[in-house]
Structures are given as C-alpha cells and as structure tokens.
N, C-alpha and C positions, 0 to 999 in steps of 0.2 A: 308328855310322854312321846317319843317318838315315832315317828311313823310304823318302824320295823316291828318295835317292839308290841304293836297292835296287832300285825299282821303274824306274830310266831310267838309259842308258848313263849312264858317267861318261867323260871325255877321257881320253887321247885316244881317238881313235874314227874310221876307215879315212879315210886321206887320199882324195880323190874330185874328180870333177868332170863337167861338165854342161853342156851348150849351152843359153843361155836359150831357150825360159821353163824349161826344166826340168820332172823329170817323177817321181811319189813312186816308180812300181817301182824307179824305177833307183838310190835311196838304200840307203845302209847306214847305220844303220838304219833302217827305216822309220819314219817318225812315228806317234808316235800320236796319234788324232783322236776318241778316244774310241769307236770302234766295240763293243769290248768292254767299257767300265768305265761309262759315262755311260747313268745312265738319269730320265727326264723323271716330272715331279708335273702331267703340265696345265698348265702355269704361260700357254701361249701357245698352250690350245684355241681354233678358230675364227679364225686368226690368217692373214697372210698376207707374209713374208717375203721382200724381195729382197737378194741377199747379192751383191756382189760379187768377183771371185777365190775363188768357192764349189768349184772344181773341185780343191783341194788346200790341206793347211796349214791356215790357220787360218782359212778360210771354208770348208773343209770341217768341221772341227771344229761350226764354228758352225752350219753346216746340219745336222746330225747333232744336235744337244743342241737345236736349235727345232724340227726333227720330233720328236723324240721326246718336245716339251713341247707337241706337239698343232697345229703351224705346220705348210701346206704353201710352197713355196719354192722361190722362182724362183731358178736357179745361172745366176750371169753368169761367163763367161770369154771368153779372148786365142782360143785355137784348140786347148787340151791335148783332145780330146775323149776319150779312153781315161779320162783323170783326172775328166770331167767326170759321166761314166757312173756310174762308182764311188761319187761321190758322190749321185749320182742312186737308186742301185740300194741303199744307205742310207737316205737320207730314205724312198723306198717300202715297205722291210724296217719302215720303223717305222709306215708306214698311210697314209704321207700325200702328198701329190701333190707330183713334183718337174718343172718346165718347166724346158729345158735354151736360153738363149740367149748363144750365142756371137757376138764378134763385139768391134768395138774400140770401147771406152767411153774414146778421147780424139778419139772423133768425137761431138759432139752432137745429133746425123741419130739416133745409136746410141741413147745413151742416153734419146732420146726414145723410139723403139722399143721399147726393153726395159721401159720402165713404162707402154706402150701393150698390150704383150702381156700383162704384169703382169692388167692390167686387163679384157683380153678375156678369159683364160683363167679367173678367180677373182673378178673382177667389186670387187674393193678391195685397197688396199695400206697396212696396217699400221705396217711395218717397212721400212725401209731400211738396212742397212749397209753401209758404201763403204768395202770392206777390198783391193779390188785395188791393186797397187803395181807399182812399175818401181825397178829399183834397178841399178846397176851401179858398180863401185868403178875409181879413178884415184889416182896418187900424184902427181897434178900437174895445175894447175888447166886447163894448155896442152892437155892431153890430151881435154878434156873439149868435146864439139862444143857449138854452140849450137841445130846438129839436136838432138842429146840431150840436151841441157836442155831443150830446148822438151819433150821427149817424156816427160821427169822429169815435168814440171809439168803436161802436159796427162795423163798417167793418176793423179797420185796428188791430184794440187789441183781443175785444171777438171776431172775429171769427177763426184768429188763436186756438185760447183756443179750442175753444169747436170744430174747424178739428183736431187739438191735439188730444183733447178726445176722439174724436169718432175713430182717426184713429189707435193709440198708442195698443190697445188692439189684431189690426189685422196683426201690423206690428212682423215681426223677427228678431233675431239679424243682425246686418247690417243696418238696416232701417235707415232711413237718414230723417229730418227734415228741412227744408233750408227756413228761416224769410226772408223777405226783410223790413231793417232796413231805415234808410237814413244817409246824414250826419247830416242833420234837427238834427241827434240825441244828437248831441255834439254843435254843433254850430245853432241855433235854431233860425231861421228869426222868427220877428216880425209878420208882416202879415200870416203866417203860424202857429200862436199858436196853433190853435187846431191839423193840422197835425204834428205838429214838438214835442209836448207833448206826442203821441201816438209813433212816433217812438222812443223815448226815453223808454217808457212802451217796446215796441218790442224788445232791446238790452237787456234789464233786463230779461224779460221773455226769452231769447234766453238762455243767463245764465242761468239761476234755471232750464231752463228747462234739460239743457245739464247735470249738476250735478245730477238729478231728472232720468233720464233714462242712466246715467254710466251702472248702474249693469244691464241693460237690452240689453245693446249695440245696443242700439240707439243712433247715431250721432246728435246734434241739432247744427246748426252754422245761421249765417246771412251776408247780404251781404247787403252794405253802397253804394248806389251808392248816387252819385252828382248830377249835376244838368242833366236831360237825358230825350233827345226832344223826348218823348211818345205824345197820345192825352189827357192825362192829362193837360198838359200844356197851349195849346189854348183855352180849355173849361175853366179852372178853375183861368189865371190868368190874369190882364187886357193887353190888345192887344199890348201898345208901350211893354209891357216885353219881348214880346215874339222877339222883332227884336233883343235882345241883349242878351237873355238867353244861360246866362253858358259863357260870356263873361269874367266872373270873374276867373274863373280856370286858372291854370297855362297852359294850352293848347290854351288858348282862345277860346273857344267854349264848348255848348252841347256834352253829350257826345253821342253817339247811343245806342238803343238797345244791336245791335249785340256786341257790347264791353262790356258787362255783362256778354254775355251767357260763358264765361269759366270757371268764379266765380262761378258760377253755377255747370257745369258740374264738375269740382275740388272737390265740398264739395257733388258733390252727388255719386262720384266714390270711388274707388278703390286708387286714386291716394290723397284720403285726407282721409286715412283711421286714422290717428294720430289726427284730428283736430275733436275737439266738443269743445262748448265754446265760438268758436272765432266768428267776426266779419271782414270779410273781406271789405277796402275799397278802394271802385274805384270811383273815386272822379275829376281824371284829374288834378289832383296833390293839391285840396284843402286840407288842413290837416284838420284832427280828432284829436281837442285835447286830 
C-alpha cells in the first residue's frame, strides 16, 4: 500500500451532507490543509497575498503554506466567518498578518474593494489567486436556471477578471497571478455543466492572460486540481457521492487540500520564475487530455 494512501482516508468514507456554502467542522473527515505537516523556506518573505475562497479547502491550505513562506494575506470569502477566523488564526500562528474581507466577489463594486483594502492595509499586492468557486450539480440541462448560470460564471470567470483589473495596475514586475482551474477543464462531468464550462473559460483566460501581461512581467499560471475533499463537496453534491469521492483516481482517493498547497507555492515563487502560461495538474494521476 502506498505511502499516501496510509496517511489519508481511503473510500468509502461517511456518506454526508451540507447546505451550501458549507462548512470544514461539520465534515467527516476533516481536511487537511496542511496545519500540521507544511512548513515554509522564506520562499515568499515580504510578500503580499490575496487569496480568494481562503476561508476553507484549498485557499485555506494555500494561505497557510504563503504564511508560513513569509506572505501576509488578505482571506477573501462568501460569509463562512467561523471558517474564515481559522484560517486567519493560522496565517497569524505563523507571524504574519491575516485581513479578513468578506463579502460577494461576483460583485465588481467588491472586488474593487478588496484590492483597495489590499493596498491600504499593506501598501502593495504581489500575489493574486482567484480560487473561490460556485459549483452545484443537475442531471438535466432543464434543471439548471439561467439565475444560476449567470452566478456560475459571475463567481468563478468574471470575478477573476475584474480582481485582474483591478489588481494588475498596482502590481510590479514579478507579480504573480495564480487561477484555480480544474480537470472539469478538459474532461468535463455531466452533472457539472455549468461549473466544468467555467473552468474551461479559466484555462483560456489564464492563457491570454499570461501573453497579455509578458511585457509587464507579470506571471499568470493555474493549477488543475482533481477530485479534492473541500466543503464544496458535501454541500453541493448528493450524499451517496460523497462515500466514494475521488475513488476514480489512480491513487484511489480524494485528494487533500494540503497536496495542492506547493502547486501553489511553486508558481507564486522564485522557484517558477520560467513558467507563465501553464497549467499545472494534480489530479491523483487522472489525466488531462
């Protein structure tokens, strides 16, 4: 048996469920996000991070592993604030300063806001990752409102864009952009129309973006994860899914938060200074076509 699969459940795993957005206490098992196993080299001393969906999952993960490589870190969320604290009271444990802005970033009033406070509190913004998501599953195209498409596309497409916008004017060369894509992108479940069409929007915009800010030496990349036991998952998909989620991977299992966070840390450092463009994926050995 492999190492991993010692150290993280394996399926099935307590059938469950959740009202979006969903919330980490109330999983079985809890995620890991790297609280106890991740620890930082400096890579992202004097740094300054805004993270998207930072309040749980894999923007918590990700604030956790850029505090502890020397980033302090603006946590954008929907309204989880319990979730949001936590993540908060982490980046602090590790020294460095966490601003908490809540609030809905498929309004662009919002996310002008959030890289204004960015900027009052910390005086420059670095880092951008645009990892919050809306996701909800239908077994029928009928089912599916055009409220809720619209609201697919205005949290996981336009709001990238317009933190783009608003942030790209204050960043300097170096500055680093980082999407959270999926595999959704390439291989696009069914049930997931309307979130698996926006991550495809996401890989393309990561592209044009990266050619789009060359001459300004800004970095844009994105990062593919698989199937990855956040509280997305119990809120938004039905309950038998949940005992065998990520069953499908060549690992046999979900993957965790904290196995993201260096995909991360990689494209926002020093150490992926060659890479704009790409798409990295961690998938648990699912391929991207």
């Amino acid at each position: 048996m492999r190492e991993t699969d010692v150290r993280y459940p394996m399926p099935p795993q307590p059938t469950q469920e959740q009202s979006p957005p969903g919330f980490t206490k109330a999983m079985d098992p809890i995620p890991d996000h790297g609280e106890e196993s991740y620890t930082g080299a400096g890579r992202l001393k004097g740094k300054v991070a805004l993270i998207t969906g930072a309040d749980s999952g894999i923007g918590r993960a990700v604030a956790i592993a850029f505090a502890r490589e020397g980033a302090d870190i603006v946590i954008s969320y929907l309204n989880e604030d319990e979730d949001a604290k936590e993540t908060a009271r982490w980046v602090e444990k590790a020294g460095r300063k966490a601003v908490l802005m809540p609030g809905d970033i498929t309004s662009e009033d919002h996310c002008q806001s959030v890289v204004r406070q960015c900027l009052e509190d910390f005086g420059r913004l670095d880092i951008l990752v645009n990892n919050a998501a809306f996701q909800r599953t239908y077994a029928d195209i009928g089912d599916i409102s055009a409220e809720e498409w619209d609201r697919t596309f205005r949290t996981n497409i336009y709001a990238p864009f317009f933190l783009a916008r608003a942030a790209i004017p204050h960043m300097k060369r170096g500055g680093v952009i980082i999407n959270t894509t999926s595999i959704q992108s390439r291989q696009p479940s069914a049930h997931l129309l309307a979130y698996a069409s926006t991550k495809g929007a996401i890989s393309n915009f990561t592209a044009g973006l990266a050619e789009m800010l060359a001459d300004k030496g800004i970095r844009v990349n994105a990062v593919a994860p698989g199937p990855i036991w956040t509280p997305l998952i119990p809120s938004t998909m039905p309950p038998e899914k949940t005992k065998t989620f990520g069953k499908q991977t060549l690992l046999g299992r979900a993957g965790q938060p904290a196995e993201l966070a260096g995909a991360y840390v990689l494209l926002a450092s020093d150490l992926g200074s060659y890479m704009t463009g790409a798409v990295i994926p961690v998938t648990g050995g699912e391929i991207m076509i």
